[in-house]
N, C-alpha and C positions, 0 to 999 in steps of 0.2 A: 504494500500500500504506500505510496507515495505522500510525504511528507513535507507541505510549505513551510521551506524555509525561513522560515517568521519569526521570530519571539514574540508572544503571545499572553501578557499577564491579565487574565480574567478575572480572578479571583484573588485574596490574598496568599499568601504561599507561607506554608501549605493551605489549602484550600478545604472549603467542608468536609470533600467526600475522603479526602487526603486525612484530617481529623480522625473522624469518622474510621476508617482503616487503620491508623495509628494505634486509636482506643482498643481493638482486636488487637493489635501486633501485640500491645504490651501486656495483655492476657496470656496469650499463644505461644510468646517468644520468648528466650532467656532473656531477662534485661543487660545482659555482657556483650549480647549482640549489639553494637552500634550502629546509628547511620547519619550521614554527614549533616541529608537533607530530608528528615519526612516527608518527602512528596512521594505517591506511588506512582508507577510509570506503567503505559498500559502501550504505547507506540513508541517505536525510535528510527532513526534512519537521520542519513547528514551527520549535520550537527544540531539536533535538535532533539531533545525528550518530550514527550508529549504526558503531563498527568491524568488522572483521573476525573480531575474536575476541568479538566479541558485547553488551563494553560500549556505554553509549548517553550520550554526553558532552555536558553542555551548550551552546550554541554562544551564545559574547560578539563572536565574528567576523563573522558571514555571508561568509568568503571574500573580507573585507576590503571591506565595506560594497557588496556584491554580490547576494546575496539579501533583499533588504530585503521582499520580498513572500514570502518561507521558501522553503526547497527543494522541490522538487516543487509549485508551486502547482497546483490544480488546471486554472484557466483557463489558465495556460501551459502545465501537458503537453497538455492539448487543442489547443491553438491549433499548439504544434509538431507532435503526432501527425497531425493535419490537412494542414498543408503539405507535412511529408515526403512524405507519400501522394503528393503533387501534382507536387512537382517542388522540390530542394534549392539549384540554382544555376542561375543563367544568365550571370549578371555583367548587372547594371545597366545598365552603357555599352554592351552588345552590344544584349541585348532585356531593356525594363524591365518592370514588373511593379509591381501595385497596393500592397502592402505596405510600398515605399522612399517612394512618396508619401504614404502611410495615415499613415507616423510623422513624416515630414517635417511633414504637414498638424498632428501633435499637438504636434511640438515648439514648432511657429510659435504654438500658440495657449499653452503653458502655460507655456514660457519669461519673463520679467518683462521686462514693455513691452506697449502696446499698439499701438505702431509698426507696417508692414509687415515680414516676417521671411522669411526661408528656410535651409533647412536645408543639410548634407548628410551622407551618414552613412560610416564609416568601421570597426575595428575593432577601435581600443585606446584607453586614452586618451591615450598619447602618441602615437600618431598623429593625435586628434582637436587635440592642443595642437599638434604642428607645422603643420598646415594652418591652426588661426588665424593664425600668426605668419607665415604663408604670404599668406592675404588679409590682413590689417591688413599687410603691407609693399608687398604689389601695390597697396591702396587708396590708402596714404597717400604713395607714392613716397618712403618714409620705413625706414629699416634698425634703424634702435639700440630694441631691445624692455629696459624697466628690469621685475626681478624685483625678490625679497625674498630677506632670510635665514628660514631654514627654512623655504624653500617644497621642495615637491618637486612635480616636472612629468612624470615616465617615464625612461625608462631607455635612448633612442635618441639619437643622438650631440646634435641639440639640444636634447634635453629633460633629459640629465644638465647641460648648461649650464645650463638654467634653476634645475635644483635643484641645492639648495644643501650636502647630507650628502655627503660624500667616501664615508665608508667606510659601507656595501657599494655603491655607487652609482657612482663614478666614480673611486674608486683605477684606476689602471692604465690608465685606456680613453682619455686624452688622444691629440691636443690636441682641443678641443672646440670647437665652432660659436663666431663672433664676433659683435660687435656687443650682447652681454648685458651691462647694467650689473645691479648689483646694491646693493640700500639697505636700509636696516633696517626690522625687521619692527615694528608699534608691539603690543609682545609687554606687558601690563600686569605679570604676575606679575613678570616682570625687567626693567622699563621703570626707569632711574636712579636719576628724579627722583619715581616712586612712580606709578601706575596711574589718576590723576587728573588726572594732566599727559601720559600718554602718549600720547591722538590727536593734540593741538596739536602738542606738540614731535616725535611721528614725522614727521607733515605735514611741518612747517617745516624738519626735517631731508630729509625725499624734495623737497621743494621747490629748496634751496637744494644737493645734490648733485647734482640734475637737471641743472641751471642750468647749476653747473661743470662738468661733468666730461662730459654728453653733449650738452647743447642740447635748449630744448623742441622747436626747428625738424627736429631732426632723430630726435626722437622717436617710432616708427609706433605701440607699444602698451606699455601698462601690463597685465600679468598678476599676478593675485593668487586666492590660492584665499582664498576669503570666510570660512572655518573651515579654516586649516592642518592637514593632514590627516598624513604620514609626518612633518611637522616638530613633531608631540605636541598636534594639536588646541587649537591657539592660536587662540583669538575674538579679532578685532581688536580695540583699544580701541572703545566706542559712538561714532560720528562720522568716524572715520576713514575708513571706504572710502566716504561720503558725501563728505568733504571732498575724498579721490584723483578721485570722477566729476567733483565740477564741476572740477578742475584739469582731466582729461582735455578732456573739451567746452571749456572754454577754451581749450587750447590746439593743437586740434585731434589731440588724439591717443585710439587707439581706446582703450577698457576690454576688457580682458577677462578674465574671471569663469570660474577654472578649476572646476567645479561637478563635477568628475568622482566624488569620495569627497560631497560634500554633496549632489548632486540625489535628487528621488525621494524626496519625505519625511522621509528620512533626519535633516532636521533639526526637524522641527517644522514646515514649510514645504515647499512646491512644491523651494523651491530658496532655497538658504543668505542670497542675496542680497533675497529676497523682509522679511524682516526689520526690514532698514534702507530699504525704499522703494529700493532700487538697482538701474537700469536699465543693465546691459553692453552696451558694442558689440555684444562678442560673448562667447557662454558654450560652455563645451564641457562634454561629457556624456558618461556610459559607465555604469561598474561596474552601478550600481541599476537601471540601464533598461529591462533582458530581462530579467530575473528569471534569471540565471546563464549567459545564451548569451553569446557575444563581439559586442556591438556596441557603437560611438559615435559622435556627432556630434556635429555643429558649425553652430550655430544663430546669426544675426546679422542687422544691419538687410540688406535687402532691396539697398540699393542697396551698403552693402560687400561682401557676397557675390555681387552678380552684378560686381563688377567686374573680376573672375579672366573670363581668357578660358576659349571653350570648350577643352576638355580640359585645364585645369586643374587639375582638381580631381577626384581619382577613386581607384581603385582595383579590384583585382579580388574579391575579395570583401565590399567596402565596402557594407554595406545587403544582407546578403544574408537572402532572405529566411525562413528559418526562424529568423533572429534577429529579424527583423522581426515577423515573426507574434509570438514571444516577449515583443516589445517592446510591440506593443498589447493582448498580454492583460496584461501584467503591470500597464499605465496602466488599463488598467478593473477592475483589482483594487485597485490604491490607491484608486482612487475606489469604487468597492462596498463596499471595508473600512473606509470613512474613515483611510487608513493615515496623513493628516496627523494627525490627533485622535486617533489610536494612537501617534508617537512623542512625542507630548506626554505623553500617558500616564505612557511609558515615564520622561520625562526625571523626571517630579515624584516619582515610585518610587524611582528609584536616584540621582536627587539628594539626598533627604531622608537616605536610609542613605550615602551616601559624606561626605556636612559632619559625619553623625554622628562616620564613623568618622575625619574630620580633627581631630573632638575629642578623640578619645580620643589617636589616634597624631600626635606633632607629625613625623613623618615624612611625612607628608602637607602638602607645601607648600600646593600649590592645585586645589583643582576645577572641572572646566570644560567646555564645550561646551553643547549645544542639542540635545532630541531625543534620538533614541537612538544620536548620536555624544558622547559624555562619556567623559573624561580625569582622570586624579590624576597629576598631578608629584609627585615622590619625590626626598627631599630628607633632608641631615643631621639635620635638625630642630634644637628649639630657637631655633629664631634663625638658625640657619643655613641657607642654600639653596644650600647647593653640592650639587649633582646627586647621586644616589646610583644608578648604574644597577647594582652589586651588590645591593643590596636588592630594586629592579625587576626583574632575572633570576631573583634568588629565590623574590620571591612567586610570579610568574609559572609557577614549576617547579611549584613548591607547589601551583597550581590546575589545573595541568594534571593533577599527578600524584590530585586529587582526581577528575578527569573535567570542569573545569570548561577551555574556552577562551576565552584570553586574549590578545590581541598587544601587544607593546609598540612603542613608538613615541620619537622625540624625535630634537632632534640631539645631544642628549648622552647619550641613552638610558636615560632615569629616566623614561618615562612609559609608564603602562598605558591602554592604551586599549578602548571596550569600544563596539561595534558589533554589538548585540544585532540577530537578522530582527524584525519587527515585527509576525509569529506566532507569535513566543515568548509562552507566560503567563505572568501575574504570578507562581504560582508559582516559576516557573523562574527567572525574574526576582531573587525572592527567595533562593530557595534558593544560586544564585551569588552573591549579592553574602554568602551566611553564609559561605561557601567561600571568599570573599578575604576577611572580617573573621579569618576564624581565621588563615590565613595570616599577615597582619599581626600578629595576637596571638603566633603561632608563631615567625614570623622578630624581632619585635620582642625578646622573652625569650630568646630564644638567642643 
């Protein structure tokens, strides 16, 4: 069904029937389950959400860099309406089916490297991130995996270890997986000694904590997401995860390139690490990959992925195949759309209007990211950058309550983040970022 690309505020948001529904959710539902914005949504496609009550909001989410190819793509509802016909499950490990190879064969070829590869596929991305950490320790006979500060890796007892935001993430759910060290992120905006000195000195700082405190010998893998995605879309300093690969390959320990929020065009690129010329052990994959079904995987050299015995490595719904079908139409609509030359696009659009409006508002610390993942820390201003996540939940209200969607992000939760589908238009485009300048103008004067 076809979708005028509109914003459309009819009611107030959320609206009755949105109310109405909410008051069931909070009977029916855990109250642990969160949601950004109480509205229910009953149509999508573009860049646009259509609710219940009838407004039609513009979407800066896709569902948390999920629909990168828009809701409803056309070649994905085909491709799922096709299989369903066909047959929904079988489980892979029982009787396989051409589809878990079809995507396995894409990931091996579009992944960075042109190494031998293999895949395997899975259904979250923290499931996709515990099975790295699963092979890279089977490969290397090797246990102590080093993270970063504000990474975030999923929500399953090792992957709240790996990340690093307590609250809502790991308040209460200890004790958690061992063997995690943790080191600092080479974050420029907040880097000491100023944003020029941050790749060398994070380096020599992850270098010389390594050293002490785990051993490179007993080091099995390095994880790092390539654009910090829940820790507020933090771009490494330039050189630094060039400089983490060659430590790795020195020192025999695997890379791995959590690509779950950044693959998929998402940045400007195949994938986040394509940028810096940087080749991962191993990468793992989800949100953007099906165009909104539940898949992911985990993509690596040939010889670390087969070194997990058989049945290793599996699950029951892992690769199932109406995600699958999902998953190759959605790869031949990046490629049909040029969906890489579209979040470029996107990024030189809403970069140009966010420096503007870091001009105007010195509340605006810094702007950032690649593609159509871009961030603004929020900040006392002035001169000062102590975090302001009151102002960030404000704006935030403020554009929701225009019809505009927004998530926020960070570990101290001053940053807005904006993960526009890469079927949105420019108009729309524009039109939300008038919708966060007023905002800003709004909460600024008040």
């Amino acid at each position: 069904m076809t979708i005028e690309q509109k914003r459309v505020v009819s009611t107030e948001i959320p609206g009755p029937l949105s109310l109405a529904m909410q008051a069931r959710r909070s009977v029916a539902v855990a109250s642990g389950v969160s949601s950004t914005l109480p509205v229910f949504i009953e149509r999508a496609g573009g860049g646009i959400l259509v609710d219940i009550d009838g407004n039609q909001l513009i979407d800066f989410g896709s569902g948390i860099a999920v629909t990168t190819v828009g809701n409803a793509a056309p070649r994905v509802v085909d491709a799922v309406a096709e299989q369903v016909a066909l047959f929904t499950h079988t489980c892979f490990m029982v009787t396989p089916y051409e589809g878990y190879v079809a995507v396995a064969e894409a990931l091996n070829e579009l992944t960075p490297g042109t190494h031998a590869k293999k895949s395997a596929l899975f259904n979250s991305g923290a499931e996709a991130v515990e099975n790295a950490i699963k092979i890279a320790r089977h490969f290397t006979g090797r246990q102590a995996i080093i993270t970063f500060d504000h990474a975030y890796h999923g929500r399953t007892n090792l992957t709240m270890a790996l990340t690093a935001k307590n609250m809502p993430y790991k308040q209460g759910f200890g004790p958690f997986a061992g063997e995690i060290y943790r080191v600092a992120m080479a974050y420029p905006y907040r880097w000491p000694t100023g944003p020029e000195n941050c790749a060398q000195e994070a380096f020599d700082a992850f270098v010389s904590q390594v050293h002490a405190q785990v051993g490179e010998g007993n080091t099995a893998a390095v994880i790092i997401e390539p654009i910090q995605g829940e820790g507020g879309f933090i771009v490494p300093a330039p050189g630094f995860l060039r400089l983490l690969s060659d430590w790795c390959t020195a020192n025999g320990v695997l890379l791995i390139a959590d690509e779950i929020q950044t693959g998929f065009c998402r940045t400007g690129d195949w994938f986040a690490c394509d940028a810096e010329g940087v080749v991962p052990d191993l990468i793992t994959t989800a949100k953007g990959i099906a165009g909104g079904l539940p898949l992911a995987a985990v993509t690596g050299r040939a010889e670390v992925m087969d070194a997990v015995h058989v049945g290793g490595l599996g699950g029951t719904y892992g690769g199932n195949p109406v995600a699958c079908a999902a998953a190759l139409a959605a790869i031949e609509t990046m490629r049909a759309e040029n969906l890489i030359g579209r979040a470029r696009e996107v990024e030189m659009l809403m970069m140009a209007r966010l420096h503007a409006m870091a001009a105007r508002f010195p509340q605006i610390g810094d702007v950032r990211g690649r593609g159509a993942m871009i961030a603004i820390e929020l900040v006392a201003g002035s001169g000062d950058d102590t975090p302001d996540a009151a102002l960030t939940g404000a704006i935030a209200k403020a554009c929701h309550s225009e019809g505009l969607v927004v998530l926020t992000a960070g570990t101290f939760g001053n940053v807005l983040r904006f993960l526009p589908p890469l079927s949105i238009s420019d108009d729309l485009l524009s039109e939300g970022l008038d919708i966060i300048e007023a905002a800003f103008a709004a909460a600024v004067a008040g």
